[in-house]
C-alpha positions in Angstrom: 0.0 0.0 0.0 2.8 2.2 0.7 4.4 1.5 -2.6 1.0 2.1 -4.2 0.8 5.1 -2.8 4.6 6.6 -3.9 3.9 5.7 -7.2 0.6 7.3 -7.5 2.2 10.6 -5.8 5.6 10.5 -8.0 3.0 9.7 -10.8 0.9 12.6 -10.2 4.0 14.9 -8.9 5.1 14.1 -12.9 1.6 15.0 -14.3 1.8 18.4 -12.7 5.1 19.3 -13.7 4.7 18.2 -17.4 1.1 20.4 -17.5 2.2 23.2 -18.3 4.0 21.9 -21.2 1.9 20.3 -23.0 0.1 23.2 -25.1 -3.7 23.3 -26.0 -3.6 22.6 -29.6 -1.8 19.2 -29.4 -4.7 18.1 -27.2 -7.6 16.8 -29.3 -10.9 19.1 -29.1 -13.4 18.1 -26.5 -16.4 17.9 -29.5 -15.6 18.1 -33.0 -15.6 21.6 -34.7 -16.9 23.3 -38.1 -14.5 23.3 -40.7 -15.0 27.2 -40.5 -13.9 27.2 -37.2 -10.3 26.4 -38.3 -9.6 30.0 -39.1 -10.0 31.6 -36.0 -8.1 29.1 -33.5 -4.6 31.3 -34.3 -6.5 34.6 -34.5 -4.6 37.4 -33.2 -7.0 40.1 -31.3 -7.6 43.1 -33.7 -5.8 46.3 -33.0 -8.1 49.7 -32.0 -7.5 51.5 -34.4 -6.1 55.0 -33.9 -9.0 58.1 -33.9 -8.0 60.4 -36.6 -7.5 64.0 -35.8 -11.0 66.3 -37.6 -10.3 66.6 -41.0 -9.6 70.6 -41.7 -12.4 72.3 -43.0 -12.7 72.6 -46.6 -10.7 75.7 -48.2 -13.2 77.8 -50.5 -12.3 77.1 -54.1 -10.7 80.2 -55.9 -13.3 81.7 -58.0 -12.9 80.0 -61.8 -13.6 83.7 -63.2 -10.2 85.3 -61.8 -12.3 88.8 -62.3 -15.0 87.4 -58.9 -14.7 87.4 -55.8 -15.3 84.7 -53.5 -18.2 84.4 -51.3 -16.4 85.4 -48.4 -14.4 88.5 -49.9 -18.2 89.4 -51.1 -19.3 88.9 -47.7 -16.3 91.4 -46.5 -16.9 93.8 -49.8 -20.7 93.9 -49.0 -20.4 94.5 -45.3 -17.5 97.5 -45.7 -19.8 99.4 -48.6 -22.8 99.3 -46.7 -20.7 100.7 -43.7 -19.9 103.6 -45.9 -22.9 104.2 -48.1 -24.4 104.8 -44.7 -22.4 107.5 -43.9 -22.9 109.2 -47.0 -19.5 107.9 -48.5 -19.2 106.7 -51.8 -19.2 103.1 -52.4 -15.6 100.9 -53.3 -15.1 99.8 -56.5 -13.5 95.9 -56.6 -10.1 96.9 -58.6 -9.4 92.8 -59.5 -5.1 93.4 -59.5 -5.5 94.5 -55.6 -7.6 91.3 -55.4 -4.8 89.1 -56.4 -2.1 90.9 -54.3 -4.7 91.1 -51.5 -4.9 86.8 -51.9 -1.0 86.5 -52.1 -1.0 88.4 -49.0 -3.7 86.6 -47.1 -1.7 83.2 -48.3 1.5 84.0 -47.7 0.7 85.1 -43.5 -1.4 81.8 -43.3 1.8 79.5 -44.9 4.2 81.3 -43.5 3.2 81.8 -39.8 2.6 85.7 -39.4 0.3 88.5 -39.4 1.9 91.8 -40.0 2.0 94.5 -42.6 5.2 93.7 -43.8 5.5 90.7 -45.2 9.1 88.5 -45.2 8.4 88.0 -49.2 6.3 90.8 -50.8 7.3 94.0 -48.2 4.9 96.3 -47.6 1.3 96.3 -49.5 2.7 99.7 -51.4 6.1 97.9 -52.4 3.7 94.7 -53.7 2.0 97.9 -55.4 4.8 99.4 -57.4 5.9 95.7 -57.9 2.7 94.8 -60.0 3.1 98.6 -61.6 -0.7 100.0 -59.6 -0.8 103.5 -59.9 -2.5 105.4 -56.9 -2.6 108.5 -55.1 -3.7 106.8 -51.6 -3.1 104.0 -50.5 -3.5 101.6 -47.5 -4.3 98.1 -46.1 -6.5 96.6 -43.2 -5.7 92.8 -42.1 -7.8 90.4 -39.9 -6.8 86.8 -38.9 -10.3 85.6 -37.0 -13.1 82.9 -37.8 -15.0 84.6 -40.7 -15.2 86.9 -43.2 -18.3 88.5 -41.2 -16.3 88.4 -37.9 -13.1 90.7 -39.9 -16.4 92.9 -40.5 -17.3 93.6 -36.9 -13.4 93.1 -36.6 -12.5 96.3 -38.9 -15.5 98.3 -37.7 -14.6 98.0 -34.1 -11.5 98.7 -34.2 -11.0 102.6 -34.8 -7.8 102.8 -37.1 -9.3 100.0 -39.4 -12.9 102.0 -39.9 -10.7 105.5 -40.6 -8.9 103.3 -43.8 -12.1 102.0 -44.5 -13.8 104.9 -44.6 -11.5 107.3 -45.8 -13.4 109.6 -48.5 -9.9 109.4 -50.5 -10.3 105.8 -51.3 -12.1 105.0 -54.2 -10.9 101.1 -55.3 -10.3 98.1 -53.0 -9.2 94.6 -53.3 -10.2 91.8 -50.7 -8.4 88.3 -50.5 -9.7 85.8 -48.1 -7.9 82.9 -47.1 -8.9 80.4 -44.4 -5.6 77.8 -42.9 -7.3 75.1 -40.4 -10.0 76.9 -38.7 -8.4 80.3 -39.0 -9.3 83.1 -41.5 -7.1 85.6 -43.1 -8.8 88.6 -45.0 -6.5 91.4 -46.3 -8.2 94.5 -47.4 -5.9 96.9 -49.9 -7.1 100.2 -50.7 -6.5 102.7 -53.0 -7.4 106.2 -54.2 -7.0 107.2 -57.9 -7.7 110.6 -59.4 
C-alpha cells in the first residue's frame, strides 16, 4: 500500500510538472468543430484603431472667373460698402489686381506663420503695389486673422484705425483676399485712391 501510494504521488507529482508543457492545440478538441472554425483558433486580437484628428475644414475654391470674388471676400466687400454708403460715402469699387495681391497676402501670413504688414516676401502692401506697376494716389491696407469673413467685419468696424482706412473719402478702389488655414481666417483689405 505504501508503494501504491509513492507511485501514484511520484505519478501525479510528474503530471503536474509536465502540465504546463503540453500546449492546447496538441490536445484533441473536446467535440468536433466546423471546418470554419479552423480560421480563427490562431487569431490574433484586432488592433483599435487610432482616432484620426478632424479633418480641416474645406478651403473655399478660388473663383474660376479670376475677375470674382469669393463668397467670403463678397461677404467682406458687401459689409465694408454698406458701412460707408451709410455715412454718405461713396461706395468701393473691386479693382481685380488688388484682389490678387490682396490673396498673395492673405496666403502667404497663413503659410508662413505671421500676421503683419510687412510681409518676409512681398514687403509692404505699397512695395507689392509698385511691384505689380498699380498707380495710386492713396493707399493703404487693413488685415484680420479671425473665424469669418463677417467676424473681420465687426473686426474692422470696431477697431477705430481700421474703420478710418475703410472709410476714408480718399479711397475709391479696393481689393479683398480671403484665405482660411485650419480653422483660421485671413482677410487682407488693400485700398487705393486714384484721381
Amino acid at each position: 500500500m505504501k508503494r501504491l501510494s509513492r507511485v501514484l504521488t511520484v505519478t501525479l507529482l510528474i503530471v503536474l510538472l509536465t502540465a504546463g508543457s503540453i500546449s492546447a492545440a496538441a490536445l484533441p478538441p473536446r467535440w468536433p468543430q466546423p471546418a470554419w472554425f479552423a480560421q480563427f483558433q490562431n487569431a490574433q486580437p484586432t488592433p483599435t484603431p487610432t482616432p484620426l484628428p478632424n479633418p480641416e475644414p474645406e478651403r473655399e475654391p478660388a473663383p474660376v472667373n479670376p475677375n470674382s470674388l469669393t463668397a467670403a471676400e463678397k461677404t467682406v466687400f458687401d459689409g465694408i460698402n454698406g458701412e460707408r454708403l451709410s455715412r454718405g460715402l461713396q461706395p468701393l469699387t473691386i479693382n481685380y489686381e488688388l484682389v490678387k495681391l490682396a490673396r498673395l497676402k492673405s496666403k502667404d501670413m497663413a503659410e508662413n506663420g505671421y500676421f503683419a504688414h510687412r510681409s518676409p516676401t512681398y514687403g509692404s502692401a505699397y512695395d507689392m503695389m509698385r511691384q505689380h506697376g498699380i498707380r495710386y494716389s492713396y493707399a493703404g491696407e487693413n488685415l484680420a486673422k479671425t473665424s469669418s469673413a463677417a467676424n473681420a467685419v465687426k473686426l474692422f468696424l470696431g477697431s477705430s484705425g481700421h474703420r478710418n482706412t475703410l472709410l476714408n473719402p480718399r479711397f475709391n478702389q479696393t481689393g479683398i483676399g480671403v484665405y482660411q488655414h485650419g480653422r483660421q481666417v485671413y482677410v487682407t483689405q488693400m485700398f487705393i485712391g486714384v484721381r
